[in-house]
C-alpha positions in Angstrom: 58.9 74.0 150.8 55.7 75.0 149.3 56.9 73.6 145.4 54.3 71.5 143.7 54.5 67.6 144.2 56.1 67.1 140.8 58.9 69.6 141.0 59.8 68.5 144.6 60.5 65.1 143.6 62.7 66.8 140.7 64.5 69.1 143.2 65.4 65.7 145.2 66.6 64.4 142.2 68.6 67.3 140.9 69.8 67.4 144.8 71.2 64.1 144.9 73.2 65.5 141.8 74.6 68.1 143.3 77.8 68.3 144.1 77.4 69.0 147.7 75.2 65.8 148.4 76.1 64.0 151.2 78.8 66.7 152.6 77.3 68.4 155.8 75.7 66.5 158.9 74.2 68.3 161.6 76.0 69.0 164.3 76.4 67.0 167.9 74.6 69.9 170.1 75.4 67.7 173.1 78.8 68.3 172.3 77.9 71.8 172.3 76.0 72.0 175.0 78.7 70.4 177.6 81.3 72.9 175.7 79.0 75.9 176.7 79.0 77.6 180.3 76.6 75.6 182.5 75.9 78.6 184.4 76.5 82.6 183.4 76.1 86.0 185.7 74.3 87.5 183.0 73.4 87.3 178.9 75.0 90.5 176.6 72.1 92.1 175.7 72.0 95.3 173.6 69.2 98.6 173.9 68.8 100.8 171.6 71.6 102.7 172.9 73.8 100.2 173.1 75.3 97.2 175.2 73.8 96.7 178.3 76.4 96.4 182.0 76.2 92.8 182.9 74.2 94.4 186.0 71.9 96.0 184.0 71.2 92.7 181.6 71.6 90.9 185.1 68.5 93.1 186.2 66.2 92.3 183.0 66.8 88.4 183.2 65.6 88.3 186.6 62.5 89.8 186.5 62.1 87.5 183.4 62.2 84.5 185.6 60.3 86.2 188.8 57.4 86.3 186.1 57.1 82.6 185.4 57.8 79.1 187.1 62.0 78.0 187.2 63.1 77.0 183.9 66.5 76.6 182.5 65.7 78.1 179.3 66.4 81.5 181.0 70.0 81.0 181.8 71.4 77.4 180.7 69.4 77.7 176.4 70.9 81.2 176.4 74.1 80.4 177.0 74.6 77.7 174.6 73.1 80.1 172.1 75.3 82.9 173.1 78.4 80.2 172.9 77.8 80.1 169.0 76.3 83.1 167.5 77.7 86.6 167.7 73.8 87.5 167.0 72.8 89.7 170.0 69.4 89.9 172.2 68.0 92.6 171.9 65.9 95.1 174.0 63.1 97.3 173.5 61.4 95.1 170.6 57.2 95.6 170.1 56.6 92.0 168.6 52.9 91.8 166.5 51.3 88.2 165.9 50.4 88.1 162.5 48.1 85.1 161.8 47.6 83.7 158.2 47.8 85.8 155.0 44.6 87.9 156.2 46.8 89.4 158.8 50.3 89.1 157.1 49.8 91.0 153.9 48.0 93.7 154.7 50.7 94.4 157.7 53.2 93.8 154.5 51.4 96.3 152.1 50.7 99.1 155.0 54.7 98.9 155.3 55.3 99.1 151.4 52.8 101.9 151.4 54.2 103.7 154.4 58.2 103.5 153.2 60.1 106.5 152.6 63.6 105.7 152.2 64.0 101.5 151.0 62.3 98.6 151.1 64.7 95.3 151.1 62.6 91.8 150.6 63.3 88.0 150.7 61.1 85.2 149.4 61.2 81.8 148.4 58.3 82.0 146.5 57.2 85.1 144.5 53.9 84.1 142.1 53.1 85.6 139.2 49.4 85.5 140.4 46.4 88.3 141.9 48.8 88.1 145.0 52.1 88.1 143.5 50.8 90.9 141.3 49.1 93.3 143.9 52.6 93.4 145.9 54.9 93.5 142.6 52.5 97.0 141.8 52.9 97.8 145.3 56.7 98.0 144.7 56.7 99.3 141.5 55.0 102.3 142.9 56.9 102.8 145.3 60.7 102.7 143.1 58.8 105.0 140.3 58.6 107.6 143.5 62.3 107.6 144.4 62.2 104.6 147.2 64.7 102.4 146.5 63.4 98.4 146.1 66.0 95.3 146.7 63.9 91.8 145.9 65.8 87.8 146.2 63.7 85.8 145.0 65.1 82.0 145.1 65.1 80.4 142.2 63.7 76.5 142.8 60.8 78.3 144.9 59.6 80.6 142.1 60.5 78.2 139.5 57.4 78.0 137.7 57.0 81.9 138.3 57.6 83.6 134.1 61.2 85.7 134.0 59.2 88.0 132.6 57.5 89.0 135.7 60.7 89.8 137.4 62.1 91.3 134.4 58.9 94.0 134.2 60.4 94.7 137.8 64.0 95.3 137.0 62.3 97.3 133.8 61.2 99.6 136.2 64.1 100.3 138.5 63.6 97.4 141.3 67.2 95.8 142.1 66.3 92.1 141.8 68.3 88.8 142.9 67.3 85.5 141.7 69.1 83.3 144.1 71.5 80.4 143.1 70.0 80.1 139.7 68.9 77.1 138.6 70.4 77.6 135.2 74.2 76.5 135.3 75.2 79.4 132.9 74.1 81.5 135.3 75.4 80.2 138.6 77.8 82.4 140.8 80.2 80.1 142.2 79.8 76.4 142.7 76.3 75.3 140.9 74.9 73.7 144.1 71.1 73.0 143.7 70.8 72.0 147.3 71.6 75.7 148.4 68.4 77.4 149.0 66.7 80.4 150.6 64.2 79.5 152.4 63.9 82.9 154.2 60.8 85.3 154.2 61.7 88.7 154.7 60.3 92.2 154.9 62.1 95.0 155.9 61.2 98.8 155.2 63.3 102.0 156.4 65.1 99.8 158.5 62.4 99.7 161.1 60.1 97.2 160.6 60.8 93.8 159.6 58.2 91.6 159.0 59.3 87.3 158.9 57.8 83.8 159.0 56.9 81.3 157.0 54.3 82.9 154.7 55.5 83.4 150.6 53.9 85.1 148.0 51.2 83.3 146.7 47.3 83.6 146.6 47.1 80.2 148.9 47.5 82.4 151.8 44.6 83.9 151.0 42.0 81.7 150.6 40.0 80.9 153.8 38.2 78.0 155.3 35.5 76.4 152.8 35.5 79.7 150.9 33.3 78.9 147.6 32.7 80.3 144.3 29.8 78.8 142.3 30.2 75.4 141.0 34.0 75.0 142.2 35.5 73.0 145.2 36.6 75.2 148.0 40.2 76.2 148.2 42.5 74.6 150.5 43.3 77.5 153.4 46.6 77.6 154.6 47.5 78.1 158.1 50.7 80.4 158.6 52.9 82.5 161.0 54.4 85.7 161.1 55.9 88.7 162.9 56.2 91.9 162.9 59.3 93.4 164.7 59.7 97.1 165.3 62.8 98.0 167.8 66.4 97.1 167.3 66.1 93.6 166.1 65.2 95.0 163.3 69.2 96.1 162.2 69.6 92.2 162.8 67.3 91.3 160.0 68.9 94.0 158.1 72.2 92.6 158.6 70.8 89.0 156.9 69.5 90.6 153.9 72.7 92.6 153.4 75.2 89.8 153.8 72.5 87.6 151.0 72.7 90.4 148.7 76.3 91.0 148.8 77.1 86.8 148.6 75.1 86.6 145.9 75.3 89.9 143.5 79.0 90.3 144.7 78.4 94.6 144.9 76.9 96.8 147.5 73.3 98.1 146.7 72.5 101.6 146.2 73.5 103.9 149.1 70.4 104.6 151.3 69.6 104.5 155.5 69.9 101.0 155.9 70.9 101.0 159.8 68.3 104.2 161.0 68.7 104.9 164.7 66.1 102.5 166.7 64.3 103.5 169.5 62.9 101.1 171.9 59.5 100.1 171.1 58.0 97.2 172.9 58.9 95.0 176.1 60.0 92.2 174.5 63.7 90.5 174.4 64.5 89.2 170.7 67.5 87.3 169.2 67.6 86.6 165.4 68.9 83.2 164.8 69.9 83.1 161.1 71.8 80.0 159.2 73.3 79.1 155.8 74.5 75.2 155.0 77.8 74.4 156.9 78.7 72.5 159.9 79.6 75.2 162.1 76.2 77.5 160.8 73.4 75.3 161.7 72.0 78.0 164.4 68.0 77.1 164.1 68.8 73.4 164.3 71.2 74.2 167.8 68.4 76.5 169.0 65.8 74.1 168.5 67.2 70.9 170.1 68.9 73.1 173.1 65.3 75.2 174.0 63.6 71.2 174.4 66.3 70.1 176.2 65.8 72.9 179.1 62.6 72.9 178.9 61.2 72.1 182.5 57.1 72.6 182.0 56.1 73.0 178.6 56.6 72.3 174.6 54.0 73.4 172.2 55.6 73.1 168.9 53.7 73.5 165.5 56.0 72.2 162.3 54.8 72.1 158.7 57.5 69.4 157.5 58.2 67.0 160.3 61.3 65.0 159.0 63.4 65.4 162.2 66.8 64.1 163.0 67.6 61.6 165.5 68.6 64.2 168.2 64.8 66.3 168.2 63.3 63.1 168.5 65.7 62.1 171.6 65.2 65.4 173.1 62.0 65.5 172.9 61.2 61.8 173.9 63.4 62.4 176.8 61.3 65.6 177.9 58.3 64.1 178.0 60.0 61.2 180.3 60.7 64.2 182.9 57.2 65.0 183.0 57.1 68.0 180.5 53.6 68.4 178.9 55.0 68.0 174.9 52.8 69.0 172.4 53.1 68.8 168.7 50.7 70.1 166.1 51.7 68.6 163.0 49.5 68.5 159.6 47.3 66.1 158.1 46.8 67.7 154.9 49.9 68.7 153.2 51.6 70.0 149.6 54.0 66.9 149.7 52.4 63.6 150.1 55.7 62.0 150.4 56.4 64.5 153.3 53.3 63.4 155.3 54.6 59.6 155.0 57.7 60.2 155.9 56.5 62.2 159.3 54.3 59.9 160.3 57.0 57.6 160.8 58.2 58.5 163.6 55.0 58.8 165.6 55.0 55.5 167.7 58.4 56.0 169.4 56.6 59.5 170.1 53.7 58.7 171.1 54.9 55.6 173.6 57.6 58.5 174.9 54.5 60.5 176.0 54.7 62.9 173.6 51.4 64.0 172.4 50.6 64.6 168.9 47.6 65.8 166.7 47.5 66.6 163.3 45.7 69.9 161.9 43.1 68.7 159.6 40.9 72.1 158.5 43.7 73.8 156.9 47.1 73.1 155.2 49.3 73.7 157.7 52.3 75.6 157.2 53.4 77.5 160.5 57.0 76.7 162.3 56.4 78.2 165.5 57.1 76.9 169.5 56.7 78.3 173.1 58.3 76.7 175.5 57.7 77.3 179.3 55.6 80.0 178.8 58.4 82.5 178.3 60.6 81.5 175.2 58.7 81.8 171.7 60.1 81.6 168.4 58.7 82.0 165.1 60.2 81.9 161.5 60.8 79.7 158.2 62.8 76.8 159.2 61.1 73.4 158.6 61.9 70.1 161.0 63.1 68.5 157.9 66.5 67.9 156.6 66.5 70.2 153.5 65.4 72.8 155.9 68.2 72.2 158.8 70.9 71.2 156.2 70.5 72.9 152.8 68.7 76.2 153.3 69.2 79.6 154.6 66.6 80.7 157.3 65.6 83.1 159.7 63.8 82.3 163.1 63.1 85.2 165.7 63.4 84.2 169.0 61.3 86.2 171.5 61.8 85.9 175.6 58.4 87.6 176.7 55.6 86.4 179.1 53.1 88.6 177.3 54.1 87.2 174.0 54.5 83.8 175.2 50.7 84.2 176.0 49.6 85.2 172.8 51.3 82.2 171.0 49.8 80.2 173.7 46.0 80.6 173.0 47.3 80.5 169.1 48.5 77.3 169.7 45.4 76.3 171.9 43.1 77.8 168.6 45.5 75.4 166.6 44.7 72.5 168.8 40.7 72.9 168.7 41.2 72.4 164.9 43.4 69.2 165.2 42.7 65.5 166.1 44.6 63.9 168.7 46.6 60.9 167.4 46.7 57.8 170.3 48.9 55.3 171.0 46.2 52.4 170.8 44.7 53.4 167.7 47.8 54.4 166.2 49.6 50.5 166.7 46.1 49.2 165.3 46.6 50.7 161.9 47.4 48.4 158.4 50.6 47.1 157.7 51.0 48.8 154.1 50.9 52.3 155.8 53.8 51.2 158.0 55.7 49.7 155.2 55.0 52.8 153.3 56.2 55.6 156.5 59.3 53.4 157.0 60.5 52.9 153.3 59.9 56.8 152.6 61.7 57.8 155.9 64.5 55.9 154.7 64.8 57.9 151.7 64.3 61.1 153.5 67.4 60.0 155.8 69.4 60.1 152.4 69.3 63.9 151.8 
């Protein structure tokens, strides 16, 4: 959700339009969550050798919780999760924090450079600019030397990217995917506008997969009050990634693969897709991957279910903070338990309309206890949480109901102390560059503002 302000007030237009407005809710997770076990001996994890005994998965889980204070997100979270996704954990994953585009695409380009068999990618943006065109050589190089490329792009989020840079791509060998066109002669299927991907994915040799919520674009580059001569400094955007090496990586895989196939209808060329993993790393990972539909709204469930069993802390950092009734419930009510709930939400954003709209719902936050500050040296862009010092998850999907409703995403969960530590001081860097919003100030403000919030939150409510 990175589109210019005047083409994402035409894609809520066009979506109203489409004929899928107005057809999916999200679903009741309290209904899920009293369906689900309340207790279970053990999670089904699976090594790079395969499933794990229930003793020996029953083994990993509790030195887990020996290494941090009681928390339900250990046993009662997992097994709602487990009760609707086939999606395994995983075992054996070495998990890298990549922070911003500094960190994100050289780790991307090192990859591209180092492939030897296929590189498979997914973006919602792809820009025809010194960015865009630095990784589009990259791959270009890499298919003129035998490796095979696979690029979706999506085609609202690269809208105002030239079909000429992604035909010079095809031109020279790359497989490319423009996803649910926008152009009704070339739709596959139902013409449904609201339909997007929203994923950002990297995955080379089918052993490292690198996702999050950084695109293509030279915004990610820029850094704070950077100046040439005579200009005003760029806005810096502040991101989130990962990069996953171990056998979560064949669960990325298996998202791509099922993309590419719904939307090109063929299998791509024949090459190593699923290599044999090794373990790598300490860390436990589930991928938690969604596409519009009742029954597929994984991110969402994951999301609500993680702050409702959370028993110390919520640090959650959202770029579009449009939530539905049941986040703000569960996370009202947490804070009423005594959980320390933290939310680093932005203060400068692409979407105007989107920064209205989340401020609305700030006073029945900030009178739950729920504490809230807004990152003001950097456009924030990052949808990342830890919760209780042990759960972590990082990826592309947006608090926001074109995000939870309309999109295909991808979020890696990660159960890991070590890891949990890492997006702790993140957040805690996050929080030194963010201005605490309070109560008493906050009630004190103009009456216009309010009018404004409200009237724009109505709308939102709408999609």
């Amino acid at each position: 959700m990175t589109i210019n302000q005047p083409l994402f007030l035409l894609f809520l237009f066009v979506t109203i339009l489409s004929p899928s407005y107005g057809c999916t809710n999200l679903p009741n997770v309290t209904e899920i969550i009293d369906e689900a076990p309340t207790k279970q001996q053990s999670p089904q994890i699976l090594s790079s050798k395969g499933q794990l005994s229930r003793q020996q998965s029953k083994a990993i889980m509790e030195q887990l919780k020996q290494s941090v204070k009681a928390t339900d997100i250990l046993e009662r979270h997992i097994a709602v999760i487990e009760s609707i996704t086939e999606n395994p954990l995983t075992k054996g994953n070495k998990i890298t924090l990549l922070t911003n585009g500094e960190a994100t695409y050289p780790a991307m380009l090192t990859a591209i450079e180092q492939a030897t068999d296929h590189i498979n990618m997914e973006s919602f943006i792809f820009e025809d600019d010194d960015i865009g065109r630095k990784f589009a050589e990259a791959l270009l190089q890499k298919q003129a030397a035998g490796i095979q490329v696979n690029l979706i792009y999506d085609s609202v989020g690269s809208i105002t990217t030239p079909a000429a840079f992604f035909e010079r791509m095809r031109a020279g060998g790359i497989k490319v995917i423009e996803f649910n066109p926008v152009n009704l002669l070339e739709a596959r299927g139902e013409w449904d506008l609201t339909h997007r991907d929203h994923r950002k994915i990297l995955i080379v040799d089918g052993r490292i997969a690198i996702i999050g919520g950084i695109n293509i674009s030279k915004v990610y580059s820029s850094r704070p009050f950077q100046r040439q001569p005579n200009e005003n400094p760029p806005i810096h955007w502040r991101d989130t990634d990962i990069q996953i090496e171990g056998p979560a990586v064949a669960e990325v895989q298996k998202l791509f693969l099922e993309t590419w196939l719904q939307q090109k209808g063929r299998q791509p060329a024949e090459h190593n897709y699923f290599p044999a993993l090794k373990a790598e790393g300490q860390a436990l990972v589930r991928i938690v991957g969604s596409t519009p539909g009742q029954d597929n709204r994984i991110p969402f469930i994951m999301y609500v279910s993680a702050i409702t069993f959370a028993e110390h802390s919520i640090h959650l950092t959202n770029s579009y903070f449009l939530p539905d009734d049941q986040i703000i419930q569960a996370l009202m009510e947490a804070a009423g338990r005594g959980v320390d709930v933290k939310l680093i939400l932005p203060a400068i954003s692409d979407s105007r309309v989107a920064l209205h709209a989340q401020r609305f719902h700030y006073a029945e936050l900030l009178q739950a206890g729920v504490k809230i500050y807004e990152h003001n040296t950097s456009l924030l862009h990052a949808k990342t949480a830890v919760i209780d010092q042990i759960w972590s998850t990082v990826g592309s999907t947006n608090m926001e109901f074109l995000s939870l409703l309309n999109n295909d995403e991808v979020n890696a969960v990660i159960l890991s102390k070590e890891f949990a530590l890492e997006m702790e001081k993140m957040f805690a860097g996050d929080l030194a560059d963010s201005k605490q919003i309070h109560w008493v100030d906050w009630q004190q403000r103009p009456f216009l503002p309010k009018v404004r919030e409200w009237f724009i939150n109505l709308f939102f409510q709408w999609l």
